[in-house]
PASEBA-1860 file (N, C-alpha, C; in nm, 3 decimals):
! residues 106
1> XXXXXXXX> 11.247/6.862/9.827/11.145/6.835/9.927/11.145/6.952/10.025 ~ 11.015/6.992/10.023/10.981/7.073/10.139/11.005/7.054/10.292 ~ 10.997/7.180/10.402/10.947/7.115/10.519/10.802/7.050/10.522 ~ 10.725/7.133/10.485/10.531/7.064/10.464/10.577/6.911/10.398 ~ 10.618/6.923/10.259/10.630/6.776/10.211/10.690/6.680/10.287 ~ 10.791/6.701/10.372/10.827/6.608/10.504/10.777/6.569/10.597 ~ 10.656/6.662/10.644/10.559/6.658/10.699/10.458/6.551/10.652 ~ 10.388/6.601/10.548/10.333/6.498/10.470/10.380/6.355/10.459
9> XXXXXXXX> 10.501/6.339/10.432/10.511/6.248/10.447/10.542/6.134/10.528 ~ 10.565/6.223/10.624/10.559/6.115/10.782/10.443/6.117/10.814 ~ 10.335/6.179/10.778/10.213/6.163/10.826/10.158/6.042/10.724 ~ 10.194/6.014/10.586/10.134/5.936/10.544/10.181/5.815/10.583 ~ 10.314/5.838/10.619/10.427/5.695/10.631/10.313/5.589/10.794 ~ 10.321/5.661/10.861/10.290/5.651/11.020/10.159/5.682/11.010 ~ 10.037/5.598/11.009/9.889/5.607/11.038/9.857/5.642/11.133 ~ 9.929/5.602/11.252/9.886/5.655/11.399/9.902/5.808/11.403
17> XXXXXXXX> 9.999/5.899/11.348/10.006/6.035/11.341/9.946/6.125/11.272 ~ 9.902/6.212/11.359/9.784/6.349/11.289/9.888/6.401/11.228 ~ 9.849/6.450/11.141/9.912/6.580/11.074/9.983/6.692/11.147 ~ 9.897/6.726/11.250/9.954/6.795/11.333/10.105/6.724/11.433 ~ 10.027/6.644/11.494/10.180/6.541/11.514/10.308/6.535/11.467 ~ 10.276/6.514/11.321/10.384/6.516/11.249/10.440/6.642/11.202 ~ 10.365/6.761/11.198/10.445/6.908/11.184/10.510/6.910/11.302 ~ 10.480/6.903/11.432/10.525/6.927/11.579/10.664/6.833/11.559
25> XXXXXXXX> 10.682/6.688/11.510/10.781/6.602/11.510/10.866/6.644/11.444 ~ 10.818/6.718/11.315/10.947/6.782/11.199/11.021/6.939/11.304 ~ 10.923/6.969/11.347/10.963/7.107/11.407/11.077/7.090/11.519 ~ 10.995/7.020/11.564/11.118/6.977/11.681/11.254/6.923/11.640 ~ 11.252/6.833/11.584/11.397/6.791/11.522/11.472/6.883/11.460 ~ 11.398/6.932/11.362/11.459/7.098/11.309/11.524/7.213/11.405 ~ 11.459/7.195/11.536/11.470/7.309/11.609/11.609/7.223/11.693 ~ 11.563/7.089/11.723/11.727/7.063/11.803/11.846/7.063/11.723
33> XXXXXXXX> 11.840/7.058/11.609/11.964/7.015/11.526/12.037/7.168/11.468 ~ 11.920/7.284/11.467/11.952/7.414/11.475/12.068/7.453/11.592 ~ 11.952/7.414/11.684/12.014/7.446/11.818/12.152/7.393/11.849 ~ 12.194/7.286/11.843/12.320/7.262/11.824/12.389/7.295/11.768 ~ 12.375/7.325/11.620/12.491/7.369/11.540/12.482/7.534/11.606 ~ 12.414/7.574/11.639/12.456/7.705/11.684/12.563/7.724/11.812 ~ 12.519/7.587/11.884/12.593/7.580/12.050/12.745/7.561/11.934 ~ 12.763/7.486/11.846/12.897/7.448/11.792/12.903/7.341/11.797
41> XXXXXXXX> 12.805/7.237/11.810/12.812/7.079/11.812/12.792/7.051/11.667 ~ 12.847/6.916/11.641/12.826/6.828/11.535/12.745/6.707/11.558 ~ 12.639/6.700/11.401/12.548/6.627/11.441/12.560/6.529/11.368 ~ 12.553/6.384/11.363/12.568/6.256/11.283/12.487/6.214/11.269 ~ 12.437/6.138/11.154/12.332/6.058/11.143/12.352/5.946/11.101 ~ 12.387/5.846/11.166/12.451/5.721/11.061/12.368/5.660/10.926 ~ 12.400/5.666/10.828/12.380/5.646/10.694/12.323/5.737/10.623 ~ 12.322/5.866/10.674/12.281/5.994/10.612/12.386/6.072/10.575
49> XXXXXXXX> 12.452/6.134/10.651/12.507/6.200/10.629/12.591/6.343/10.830 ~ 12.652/6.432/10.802/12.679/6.452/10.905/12.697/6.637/10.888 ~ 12.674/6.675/11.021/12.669/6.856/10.976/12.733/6.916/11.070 ~ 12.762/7.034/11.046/12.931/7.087/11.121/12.902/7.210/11.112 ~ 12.997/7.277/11.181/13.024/7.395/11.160/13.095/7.463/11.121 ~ 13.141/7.511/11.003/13.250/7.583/10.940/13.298/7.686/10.953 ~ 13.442/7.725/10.921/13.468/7.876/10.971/13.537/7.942/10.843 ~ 13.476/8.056/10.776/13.501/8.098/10.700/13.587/8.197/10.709
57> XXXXXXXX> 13.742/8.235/10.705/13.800/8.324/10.707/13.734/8.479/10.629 ~ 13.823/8.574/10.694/13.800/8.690/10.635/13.858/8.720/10.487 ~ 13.776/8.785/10.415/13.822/8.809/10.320/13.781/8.929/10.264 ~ 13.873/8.927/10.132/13.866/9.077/10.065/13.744/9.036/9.929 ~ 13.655/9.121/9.916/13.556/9.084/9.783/13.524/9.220/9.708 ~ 13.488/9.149/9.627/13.406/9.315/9.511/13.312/9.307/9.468 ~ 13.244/9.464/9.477/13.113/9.513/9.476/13.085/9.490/9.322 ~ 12.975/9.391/9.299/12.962/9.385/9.155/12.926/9.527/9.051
65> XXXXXXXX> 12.882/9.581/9.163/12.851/9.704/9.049/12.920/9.806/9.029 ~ 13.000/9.807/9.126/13.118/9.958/9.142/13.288/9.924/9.110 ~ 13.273/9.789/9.111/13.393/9.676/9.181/13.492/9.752/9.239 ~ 13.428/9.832/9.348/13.499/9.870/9.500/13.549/9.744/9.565 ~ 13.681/9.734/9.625/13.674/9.651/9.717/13.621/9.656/9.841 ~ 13.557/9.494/9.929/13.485/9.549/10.056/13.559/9.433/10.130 ~ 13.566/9.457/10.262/13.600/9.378/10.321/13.438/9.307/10.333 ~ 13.514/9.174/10.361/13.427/9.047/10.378/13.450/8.963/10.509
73> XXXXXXXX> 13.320/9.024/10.634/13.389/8.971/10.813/13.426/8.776/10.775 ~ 13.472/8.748/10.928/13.487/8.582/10.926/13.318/8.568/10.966 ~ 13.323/8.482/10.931/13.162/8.387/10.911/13.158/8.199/10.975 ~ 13.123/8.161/11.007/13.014/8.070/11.059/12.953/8.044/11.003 ~ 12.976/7.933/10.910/12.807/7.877/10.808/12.813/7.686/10.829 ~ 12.686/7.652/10.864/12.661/7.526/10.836/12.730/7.449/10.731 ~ 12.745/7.330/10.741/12.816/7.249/10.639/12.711/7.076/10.679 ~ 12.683/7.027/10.571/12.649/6.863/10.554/12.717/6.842/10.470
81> XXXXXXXX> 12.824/6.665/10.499/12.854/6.588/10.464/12.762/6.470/10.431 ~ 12.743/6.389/10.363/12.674/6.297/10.341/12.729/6.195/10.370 ~ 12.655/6.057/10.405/12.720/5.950/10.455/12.751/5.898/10.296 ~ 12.849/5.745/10.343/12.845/5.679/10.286/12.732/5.617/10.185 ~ 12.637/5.582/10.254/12.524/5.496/10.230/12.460/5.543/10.121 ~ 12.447/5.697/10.156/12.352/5.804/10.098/12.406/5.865/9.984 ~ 12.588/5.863/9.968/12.583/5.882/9.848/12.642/5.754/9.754 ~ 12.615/5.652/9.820/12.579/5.534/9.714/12.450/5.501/9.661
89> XXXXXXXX> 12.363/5.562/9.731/12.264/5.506/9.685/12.156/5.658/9.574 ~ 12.248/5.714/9.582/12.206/5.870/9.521/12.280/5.853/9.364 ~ 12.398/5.782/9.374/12.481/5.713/9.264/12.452/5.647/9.148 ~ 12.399/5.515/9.281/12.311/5.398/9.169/12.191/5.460/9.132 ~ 12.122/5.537/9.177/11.947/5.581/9.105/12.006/5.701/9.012 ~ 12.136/5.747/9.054/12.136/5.831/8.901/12.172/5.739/8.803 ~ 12.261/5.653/8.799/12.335/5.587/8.721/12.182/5.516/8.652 ~ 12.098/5.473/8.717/11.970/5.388/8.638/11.937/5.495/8.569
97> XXXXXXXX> 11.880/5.618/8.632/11.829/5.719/8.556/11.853/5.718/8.402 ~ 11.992/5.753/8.423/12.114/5.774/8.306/12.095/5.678/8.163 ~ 12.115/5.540/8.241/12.080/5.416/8.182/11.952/5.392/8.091 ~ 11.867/5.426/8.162/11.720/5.469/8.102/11.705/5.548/7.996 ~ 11.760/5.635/8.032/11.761/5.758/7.921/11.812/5.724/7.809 ~ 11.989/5.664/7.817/12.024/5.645/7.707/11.997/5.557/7.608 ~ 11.862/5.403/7.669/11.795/5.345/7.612/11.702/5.395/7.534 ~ 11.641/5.493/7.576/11.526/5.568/7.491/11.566/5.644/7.341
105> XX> 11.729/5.662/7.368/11.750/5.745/7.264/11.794/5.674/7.167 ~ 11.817/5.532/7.224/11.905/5.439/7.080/11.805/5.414/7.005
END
């Protein structure tokens, strides 16, 4: 799923909201939850899932094409955990998926 397709679809979900509305609503949420993980906050969502900030030590890597070694600085990268909820229920619709499938083939 896209940002537009998220869009879309809170606009279809919610009748009262323009289109426009609903880009401005995705934007904004996007932009606070940015904004935090940059300040270094962690953000929760109960039954979604949860996002952090990670710290990637320094390391040593190689240049695929020369395989020089390069140093590799420490880094800062986003991280999501998923809730509970979300990966039960990501579980059971694969598990039907699965189920499905292997009916078709008997």
């Amino acid at each position: 799923m896209t940002r537009s397709d998220l869009v879309e679809a809170l606009a279809s979900r919610f009748g009262q909201l323009t289109h426009r509305d609903a880009e401005f609503a995705v934007k904004a949420i996007l932009d606070a939850m940015g904004d935090a993980l940059v300040k270094g906050h962690r953000i929760e969502i109960r039954g979604f899932g949860s996002f952090s900030v990670n710290r990637r030590s320094p390391r040593i890597g190689r240049n695929p094409r020369s395989g020089e070694s390069v140093m590799i600085p420490e880094k800062r990268v986003p991280h999501f955990k998923p809730g509970k909820a979300l990966r039960e229920a990501v579980d059971k619709k694969t598990a039907e998926i699965l189920d499905r499938e292997a009916r078709k083939q008997a």
